[in-house]
C-alpha positions in Angstrom: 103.3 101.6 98.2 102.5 101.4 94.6 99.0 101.3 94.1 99.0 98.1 91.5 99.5 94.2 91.5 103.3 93.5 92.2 102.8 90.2 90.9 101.2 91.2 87.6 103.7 93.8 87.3 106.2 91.2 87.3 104.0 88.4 85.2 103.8 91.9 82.6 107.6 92.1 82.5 108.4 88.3 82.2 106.2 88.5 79.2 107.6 91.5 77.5 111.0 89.7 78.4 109.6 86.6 76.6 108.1 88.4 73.3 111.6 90.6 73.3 113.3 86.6 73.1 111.2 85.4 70.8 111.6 88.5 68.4 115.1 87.5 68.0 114.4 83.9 67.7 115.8 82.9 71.0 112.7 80.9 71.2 109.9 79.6 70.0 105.9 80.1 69.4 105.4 77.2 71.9 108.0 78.4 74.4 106.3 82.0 74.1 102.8 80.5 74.8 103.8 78.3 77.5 105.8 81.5 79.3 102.2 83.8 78.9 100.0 80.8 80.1 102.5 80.8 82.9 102.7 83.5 84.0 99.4 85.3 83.0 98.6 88.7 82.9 95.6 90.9 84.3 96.2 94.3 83.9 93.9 96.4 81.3 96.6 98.3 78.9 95.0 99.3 75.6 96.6 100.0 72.2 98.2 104.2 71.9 94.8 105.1 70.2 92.2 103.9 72.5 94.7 105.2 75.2 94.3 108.7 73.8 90.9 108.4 73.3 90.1 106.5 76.9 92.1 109.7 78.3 90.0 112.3 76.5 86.4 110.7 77.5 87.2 110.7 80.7 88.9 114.0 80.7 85.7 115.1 79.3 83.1 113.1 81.5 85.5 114.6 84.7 84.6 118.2 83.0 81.5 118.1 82.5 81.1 116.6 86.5 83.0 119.4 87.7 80.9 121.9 86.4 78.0 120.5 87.1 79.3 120.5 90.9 80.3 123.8 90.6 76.1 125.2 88.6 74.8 123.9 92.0 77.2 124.7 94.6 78.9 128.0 93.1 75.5 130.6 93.4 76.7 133.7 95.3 79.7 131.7 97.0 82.9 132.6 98.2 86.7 131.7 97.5 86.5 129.0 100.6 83.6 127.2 98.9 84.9 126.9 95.5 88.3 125.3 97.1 85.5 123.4 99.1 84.3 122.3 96.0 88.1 121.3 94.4 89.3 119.9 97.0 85.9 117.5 97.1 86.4 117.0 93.6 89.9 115.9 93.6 89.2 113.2 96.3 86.1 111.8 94.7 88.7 111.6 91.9 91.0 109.4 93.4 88.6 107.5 95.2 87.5 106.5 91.5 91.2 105.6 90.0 91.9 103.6 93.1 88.7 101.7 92.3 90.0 101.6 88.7 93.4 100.3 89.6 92.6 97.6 92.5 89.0 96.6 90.8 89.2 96.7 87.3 93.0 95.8 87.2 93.6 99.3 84.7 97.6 99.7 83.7 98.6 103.1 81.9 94.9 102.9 80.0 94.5 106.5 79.8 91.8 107.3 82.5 93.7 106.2 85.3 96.0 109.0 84.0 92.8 111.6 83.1 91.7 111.1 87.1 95.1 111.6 88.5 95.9 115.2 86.8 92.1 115.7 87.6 92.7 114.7 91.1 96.3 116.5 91.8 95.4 119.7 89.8 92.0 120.0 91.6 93.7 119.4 94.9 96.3 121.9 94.4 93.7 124.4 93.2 91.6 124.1 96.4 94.5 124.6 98.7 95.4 127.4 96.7 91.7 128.9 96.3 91.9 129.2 100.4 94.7 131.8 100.4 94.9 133.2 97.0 98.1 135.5 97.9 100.1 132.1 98.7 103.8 132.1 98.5 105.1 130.7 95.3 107.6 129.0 97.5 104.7 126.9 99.5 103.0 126.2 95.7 105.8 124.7 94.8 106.4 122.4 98.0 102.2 121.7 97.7 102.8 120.8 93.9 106.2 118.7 94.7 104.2 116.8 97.6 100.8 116.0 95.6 103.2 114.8 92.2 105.2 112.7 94.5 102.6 111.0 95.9 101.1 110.0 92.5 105.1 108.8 91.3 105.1 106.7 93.9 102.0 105.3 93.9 101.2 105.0 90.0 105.0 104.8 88.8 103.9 108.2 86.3 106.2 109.2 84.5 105.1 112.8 84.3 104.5 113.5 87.5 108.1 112.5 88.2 109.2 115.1 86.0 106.5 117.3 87.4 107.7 116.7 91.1 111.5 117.1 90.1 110.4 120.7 88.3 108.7 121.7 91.3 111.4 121.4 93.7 113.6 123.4 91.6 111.3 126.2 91.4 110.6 125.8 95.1 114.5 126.5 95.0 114.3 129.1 92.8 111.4 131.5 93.6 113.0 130.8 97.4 116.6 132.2 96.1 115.2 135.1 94.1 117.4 137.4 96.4 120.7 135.5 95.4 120.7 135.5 91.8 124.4 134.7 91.3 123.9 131.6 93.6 120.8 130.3 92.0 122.4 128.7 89.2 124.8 126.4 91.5 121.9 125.6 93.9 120.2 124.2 90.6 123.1 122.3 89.4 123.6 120.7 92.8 120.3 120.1 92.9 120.2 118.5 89.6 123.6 116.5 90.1 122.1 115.0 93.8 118.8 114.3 91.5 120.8 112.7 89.0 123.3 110.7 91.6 119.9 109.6 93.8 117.9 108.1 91.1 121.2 105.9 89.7 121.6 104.6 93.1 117.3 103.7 93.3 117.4 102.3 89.8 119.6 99.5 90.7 117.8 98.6 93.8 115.4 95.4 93.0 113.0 97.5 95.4 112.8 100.2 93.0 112.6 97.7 90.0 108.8 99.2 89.3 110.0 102.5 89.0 113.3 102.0 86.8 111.9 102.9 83.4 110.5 106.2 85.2 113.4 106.7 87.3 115.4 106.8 83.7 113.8 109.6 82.2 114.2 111.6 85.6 117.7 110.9 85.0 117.5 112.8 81.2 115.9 115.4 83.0 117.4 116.2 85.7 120.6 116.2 83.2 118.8 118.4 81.3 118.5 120.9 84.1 121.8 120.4 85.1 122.9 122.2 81.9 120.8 124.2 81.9 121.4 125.9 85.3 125.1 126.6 84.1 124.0 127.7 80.1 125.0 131.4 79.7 122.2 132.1 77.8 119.9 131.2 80.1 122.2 132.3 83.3 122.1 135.7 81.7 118.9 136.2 80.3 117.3 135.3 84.1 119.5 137.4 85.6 118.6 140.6 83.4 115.3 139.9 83.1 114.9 139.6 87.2 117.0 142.7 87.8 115.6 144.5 85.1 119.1 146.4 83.9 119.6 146.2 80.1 122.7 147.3 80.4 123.9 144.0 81.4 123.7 142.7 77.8 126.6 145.3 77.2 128.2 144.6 80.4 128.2 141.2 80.2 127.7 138.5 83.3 129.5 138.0 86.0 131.4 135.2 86.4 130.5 135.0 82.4 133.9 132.8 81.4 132.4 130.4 83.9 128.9 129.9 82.2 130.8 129.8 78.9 132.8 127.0 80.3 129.9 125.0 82.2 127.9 125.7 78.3 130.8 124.1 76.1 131.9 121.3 78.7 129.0 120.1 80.2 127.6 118.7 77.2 131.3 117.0 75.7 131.9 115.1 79.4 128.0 113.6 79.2 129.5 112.5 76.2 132.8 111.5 77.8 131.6 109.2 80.3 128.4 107.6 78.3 130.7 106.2 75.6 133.0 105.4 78.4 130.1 103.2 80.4 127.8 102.9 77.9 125.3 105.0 79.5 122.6 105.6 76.0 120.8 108.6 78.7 124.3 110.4 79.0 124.6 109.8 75.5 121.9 111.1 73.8 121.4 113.7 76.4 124.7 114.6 75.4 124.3 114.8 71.8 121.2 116.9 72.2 123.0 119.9 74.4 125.6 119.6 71.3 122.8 121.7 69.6 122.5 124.2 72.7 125.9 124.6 72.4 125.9 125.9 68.9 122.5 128.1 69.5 124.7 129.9 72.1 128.0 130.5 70.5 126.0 131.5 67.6 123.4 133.9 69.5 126.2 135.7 70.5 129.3 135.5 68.1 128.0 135.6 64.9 130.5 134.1 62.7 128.1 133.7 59.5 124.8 134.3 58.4 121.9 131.9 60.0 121.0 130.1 57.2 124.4 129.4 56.3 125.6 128.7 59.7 122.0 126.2 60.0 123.4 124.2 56.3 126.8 123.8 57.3 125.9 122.3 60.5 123.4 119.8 59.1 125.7 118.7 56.7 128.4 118.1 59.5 126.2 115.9 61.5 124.7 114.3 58.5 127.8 113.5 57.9 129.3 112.1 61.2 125.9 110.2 61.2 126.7 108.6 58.5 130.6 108.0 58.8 129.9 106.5 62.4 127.1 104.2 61.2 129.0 102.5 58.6 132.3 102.5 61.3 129.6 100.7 64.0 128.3 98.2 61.2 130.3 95.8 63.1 130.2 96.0 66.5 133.6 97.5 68.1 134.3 98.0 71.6 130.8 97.0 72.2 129.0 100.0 70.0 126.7 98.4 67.0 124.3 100.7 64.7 122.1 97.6 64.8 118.8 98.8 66.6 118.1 98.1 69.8 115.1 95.6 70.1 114.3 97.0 73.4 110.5 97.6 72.9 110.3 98.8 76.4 113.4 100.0 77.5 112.1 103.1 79.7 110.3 100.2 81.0 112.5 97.5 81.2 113.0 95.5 84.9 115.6 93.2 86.4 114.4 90.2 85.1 116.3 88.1 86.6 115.2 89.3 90.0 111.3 88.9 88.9 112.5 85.3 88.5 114.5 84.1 91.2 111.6 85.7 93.5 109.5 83.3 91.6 111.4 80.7 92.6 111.1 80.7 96.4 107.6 81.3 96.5 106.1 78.3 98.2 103.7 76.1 96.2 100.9 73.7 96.6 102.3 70.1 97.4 102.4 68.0 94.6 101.0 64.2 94.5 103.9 61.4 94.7 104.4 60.6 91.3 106.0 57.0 92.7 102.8 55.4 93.7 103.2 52.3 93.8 100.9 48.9 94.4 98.0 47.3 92.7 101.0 44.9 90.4 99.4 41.7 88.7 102.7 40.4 87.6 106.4 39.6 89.2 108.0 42.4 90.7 106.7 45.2 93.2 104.4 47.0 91.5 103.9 46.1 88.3 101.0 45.6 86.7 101.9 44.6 82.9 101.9 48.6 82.2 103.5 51.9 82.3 
C-alpha cells in the first residue's frame, strides 16, 4: 500500500543502522562503506534547507497553476464549477507526486509533501464547494478519509495527526447535544488510538510506519488529557452552553476533571519509568506544566511572576539533581544522550535483515573447479 520502494526503504534503514554503529565506533570506515555499497540507496532526500526551500517552490509553482486554472475557467461560474475546478486540481496533483515518488525515486524532499497538502486540501475543498451548508460531521469524516489515505500511502507524519484530529472532531461536532459525555467519548477514543497504534508498531508489517505511528502515540496522549483537563472540560462546556454563571457554579462532575487533570499526567509518568516508554515519559513531563497552569488559573496561591520563578527553579533543580544521580546508568536510566539520530524513524532492523536473507540469489560459479593439473595430484597445476 505505501506508495514507495520497500526495498529502498529497508536498504535506507540498514544504512542509518550502519552510520548509528559506526558513530559509536562499533565499526569501521571500511565496514561502513562496504554496508552502503551493499545495500545501496535510491531515494532523493535532501538536506532541512533545500527541503524547506523544495517545499516552498513548489508550493508556489502549485499556486500560481491554480490560479491560472481558475483566470480561465472561473468567468461568471458557479459553486459546482469552482469544486470542478478543485477537485481537477487535486488529482492532477497526485498524479504528479506519484510520478515523483515511483519515477524520480523522491523520499520526504519537500515537494512530495507541497503536492499532497495541495492535493488533499483541494480535494476536500471541491467536495465541500458542491454543498457549501455540509455538516461539520461529514467534513470531518471527508477530512479523516483523504489524510488517511495519504498516512498510509506516504507514511506522513502530519497527516496522521491530521487524520487522528479529524476523527475526534467528527466525534465531537456529532456529540454537541451531550456535552457531559463528550469528554469520555474523547478519552476512549484517545486510549483505543493510543492501545491500536502500540499493537501496529510492533508488527514487522507496520515497520514503515513505526516512527509515524510513535508520534500518533504522543498525540493521542496528548488528547487523552486533554479530554479530562478541567480547564478545558469547563471552558467548552460554558462557552457551548453559553451560561457564565457556570464559572461561579462550577462543573459538574468537577472533582472528577480535577482528578483525571492531577493523575493523568503522574501515571504516564508511572508506567514510562516503569517500561521505559521515553513517549509516556516526556509526554508525562510536559502535562506536569498543564497541571500547574490549572491549579494556578484557578487557586491562586501567589502572584504569577513569583509562582513562574519558583517553579523554574524547582525543575532546574530536579534537572540537575537527576542528571548527576543518572551519570551512571541505574536501573537502566543514563543522562548520556541517546545517539538515535532517527528515532521517530527507527525500524526493526533485525527484521530488514533476516528478510534479506531468504531472498533467493543468482547461482554462484563452483569455486572447486577443478582439471587442467601439469603436476602429480588431481588438479594441480604448480599454482594456487
Amino acid at each position: 500500500m505505501i506508495a514507495y520502494n520497500k526495498q529502498q526503504l529497508d536498504n535506507r534503514e540498514i544504512n542509518l543502522e550502519a552510520e548509528k554503529a559506526f558513530r559509536k565506533q562499533l565499526i569501521t570506515q571500511e565496514e561502513l562503506n562496504s554496508i552502503k555499497a551493499a545495500y545501496p540507496v535510491e531515494l532523493y532526500t535532501p538536506n532541512m534547507y533545500l527541503r524547506i526551500g523544495l517545499f516552498i517552490l513548489s508550493l508556489i509553482i502549485g499556486i500560481f497553476s491554480y490560479g491560472f486554472l481558475c483566470l480561465i475557467m472561473l468567468s461568471g461560474a458557479n459553486e459546482n464549477v469552482f469544486g470542478g475546478i478543485n477537485i481537477f486540481f487535486a488529482i492532477a496533483s497526485y498524479i504528479v507526486l506519484e510520478l515523483l515518488v515511483k519515477d524520480k525515486k523522491h523520499y520526504k524532499s519537500g515537494a512530495d509533501a507541497a503536492l499532497m497538502w495541495m492535493s488533499g486540501a483541494a480535494l476536500i475543498a471541491g467536495v465541500v464547494a458542491f454543498d457549501t451548508h455540509m455538516d461539520p460531521v461529514a467534513i470531518g469524516i471527508i477530512v479523516f478519509i483523504v489524510s488517511m489515505w495519504f498516512f498510509i500511502r506516504f507514511a506522513d507524519q502530519v497527516m496522521g495527526w491530521v487524520a487522528q484530529l479529524a476523527l475526534l472532531f467528527t466525534l465531537l461536532t456529532g456529540l454537541m447535544s451531550w456535552l457531559l459525555v463528550v469528554p469520555f467519548v474523547i478519552i476512549g477514543a484517545s486510549f483505543g488510538m493510543y492501545w491500536l497504534l502500540r499493537s501496529l508498531v510492533i508488527l514487522e508489517e507496520c515497520r514503515y510506519y513505526k516512527g509515524v505511528m510513535k508520534g500518533m502515540q504522543a498525540l493521542a496522549l496528548l488528547t487523552l488529557y486533554a479530554g479530562g483537563n478541567y480547564f478545558l472540560v469547563r471552558d467548552t462546556y460554558e462557552s457551548w452552553n453559553n451560561i457564565p454563571g457556570m464559572y461561579v457554579k462550577g462543573l459538574p462532575m468537577g472533582w472528577l476533571f480535577w482528578a483525571l487533570t492531577v493523575l493523568v499526567p503522574l501515571i504516564y509518568l508511572f508506567f514510562g519509568l516503569k517500561n521505559k516508554d521515553q513517549i509516556l515519559v516526556r509526554v508525562g513531563l510536559v502535562l506536569v506544566a498543564a497541571i500547574v497552569f490549572t491549579v494556578r488559573y484557578y487557586h491562586s496561591v501567589a502572584p504569577l511572576e513569583v509562582a513562574m520563578t519558583v517553579g523554574g527553579l524547582i525543575m532546574i533543580l530536579f534537572a540537575y539533581s537527576i542528571i548527576k544521580y543518572l551519570k551512571a546508568p541505574k536501573h537502566g536510566f543514563t543522562s548520556e544522550e541517546d545517539d538515535e539520530k532517527g528515532t521517530l524513524e527507527a525500524l526493526q532492523i533485525e527484521s530488514i535483515l533476516i528478510s534479506q536473507s531468504f531472498k533467493t540469489g543468482a547461482p554462484g560459479k563452483d569455486r572447486f573447479d577443478f582439471g587442467g593439473g601439469t603436476g602429480s595430484g588431481g588438479g594441480a597445476s604448480g599454482q594456487y
